[in-house]
C-alpha positions in Angstrom: 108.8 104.7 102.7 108.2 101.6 100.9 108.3 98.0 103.0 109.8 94.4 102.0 111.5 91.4 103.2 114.9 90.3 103.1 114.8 87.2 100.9 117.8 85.5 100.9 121.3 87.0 102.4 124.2 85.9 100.5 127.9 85.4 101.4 131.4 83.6 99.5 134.5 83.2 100.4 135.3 85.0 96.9 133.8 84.6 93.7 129.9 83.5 92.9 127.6 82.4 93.5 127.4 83.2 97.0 125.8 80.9 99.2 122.6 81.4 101.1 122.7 81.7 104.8 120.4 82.5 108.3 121.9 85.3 109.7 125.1 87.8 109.5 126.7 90.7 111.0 126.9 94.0 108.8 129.2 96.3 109.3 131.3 98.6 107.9 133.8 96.6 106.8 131.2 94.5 104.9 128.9 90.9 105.7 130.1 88.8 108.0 131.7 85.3 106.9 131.8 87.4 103.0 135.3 88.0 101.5 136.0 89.3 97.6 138.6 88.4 95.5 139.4 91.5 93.8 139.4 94.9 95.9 139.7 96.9 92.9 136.2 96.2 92.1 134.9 95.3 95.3 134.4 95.5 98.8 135.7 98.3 101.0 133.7 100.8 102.9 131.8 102.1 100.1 130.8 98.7 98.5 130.5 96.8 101.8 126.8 95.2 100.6 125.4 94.2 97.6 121.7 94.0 97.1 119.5 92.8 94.1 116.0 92.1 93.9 114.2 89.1 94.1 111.3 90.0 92.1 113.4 90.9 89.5 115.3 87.4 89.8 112.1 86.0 89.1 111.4 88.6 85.9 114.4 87.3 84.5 113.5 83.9 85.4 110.6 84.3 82.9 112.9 85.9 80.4 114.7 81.8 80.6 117.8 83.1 82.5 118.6 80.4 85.2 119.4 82.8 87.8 118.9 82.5 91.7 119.5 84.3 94.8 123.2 84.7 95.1 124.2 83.8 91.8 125.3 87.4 90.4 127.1 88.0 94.4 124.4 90.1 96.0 124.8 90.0 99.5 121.0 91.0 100.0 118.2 89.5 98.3 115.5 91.8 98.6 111.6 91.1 97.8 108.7 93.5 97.9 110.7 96.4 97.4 110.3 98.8 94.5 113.6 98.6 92.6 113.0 101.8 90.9 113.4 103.9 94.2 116.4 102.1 94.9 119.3 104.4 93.7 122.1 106.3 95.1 121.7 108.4 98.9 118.4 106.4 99.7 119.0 104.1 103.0 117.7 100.6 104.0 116.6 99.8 107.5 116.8 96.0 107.9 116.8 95.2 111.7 119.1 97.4 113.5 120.8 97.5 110.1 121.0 100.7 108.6 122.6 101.1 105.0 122.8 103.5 102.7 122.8 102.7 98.3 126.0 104.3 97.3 126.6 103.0 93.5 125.2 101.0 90.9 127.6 97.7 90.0 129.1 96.8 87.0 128.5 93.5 85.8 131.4 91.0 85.2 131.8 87.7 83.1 132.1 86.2 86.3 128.5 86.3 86.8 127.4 85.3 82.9 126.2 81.7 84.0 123.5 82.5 85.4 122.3 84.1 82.3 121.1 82.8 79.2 124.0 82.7 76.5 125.9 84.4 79.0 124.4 88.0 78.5 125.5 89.3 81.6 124.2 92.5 80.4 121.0 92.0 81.4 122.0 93.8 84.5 123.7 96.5 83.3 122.8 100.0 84.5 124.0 102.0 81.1 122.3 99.0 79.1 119.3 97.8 81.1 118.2 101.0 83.5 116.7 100.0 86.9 117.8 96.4 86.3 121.6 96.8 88.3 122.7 95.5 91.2 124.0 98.1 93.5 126.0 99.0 96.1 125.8 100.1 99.6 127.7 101.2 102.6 127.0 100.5 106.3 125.6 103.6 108.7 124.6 101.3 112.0 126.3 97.8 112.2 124.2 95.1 113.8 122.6 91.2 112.7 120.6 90.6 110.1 118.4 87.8 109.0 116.6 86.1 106.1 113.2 87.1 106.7 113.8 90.4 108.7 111.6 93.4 107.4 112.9 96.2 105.1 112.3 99.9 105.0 113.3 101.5 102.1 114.0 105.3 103.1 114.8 108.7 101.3 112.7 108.0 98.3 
């Protein structure tokens, strides 16, 4: 089991970035107070939460992208957690929260500001292994918080 912190949780009312706030409800139908534009691509029970990582926001900080949490529409922004165990069938316990990573995302041009020159592939999974965002589907329902501890299991 590997431990972190939620960072930043992250909701729109469609489109990015997605603006930090204290607390939400997650639930199978997705955050609370979160809505997506396009439910092709997003949202429903199987892409109900998007998660990045904040230590990997800061990587490509370094690298002279400007982005921040929220800026490519994660939901969660996680720190301290190894993003290299974080793929497909493990499960997050955040709070009562329980959610388990179901996909790796496909980056968009809507997300290319907050890259430099707009190389939204940074994030890719088929360019950029271990750098995606990803996807994640709700097991137990409850309120989360910035701050609340996470527990990265099935790794």
């Amino acid at each position: 089991m590997t431990a972190g912190i939620l960072h930043s949780l992250n909701v729109s009312d469609g489109g990015v970035p997605k603006l930090p706030r204290a607390s939400a409800w997650i639930g199978t139908g997705g955050v609370e107070g979160d809505r997506q534009r396009d439910l092709r691509f997003h949202g429903g029970p199987d892409r109900a939460v998007s998660l990045y990582s904040w230590d990997l926001i800061q990587a490509l900080r370094a690298e002279g992208h400007p982005i921040v949490p929220g800026a490519i529409a994660e939901n969660l922004t996680l720190a301290g957690i190894d993003w290299t165990a974080m793929r497909p069938g493990a499960r997050l316990a955040i709070g009562e929260v329980l959610i388990e990573l179901t996909r790796y995302t496909s980056p968009c041009a809507k997300i290319a500001g907050a890259f430099r020159d707009g190389g939204f592939v940074r994030v890719s999974q088929k360019v950029h292994p271990g750098w995606s965002r990803l996807y994640a589907r709700a097991l137990a329902e409850g309120r989360i918080s910035a701050g609340d501890a996470v527990s990265l299991e099935g790794v």
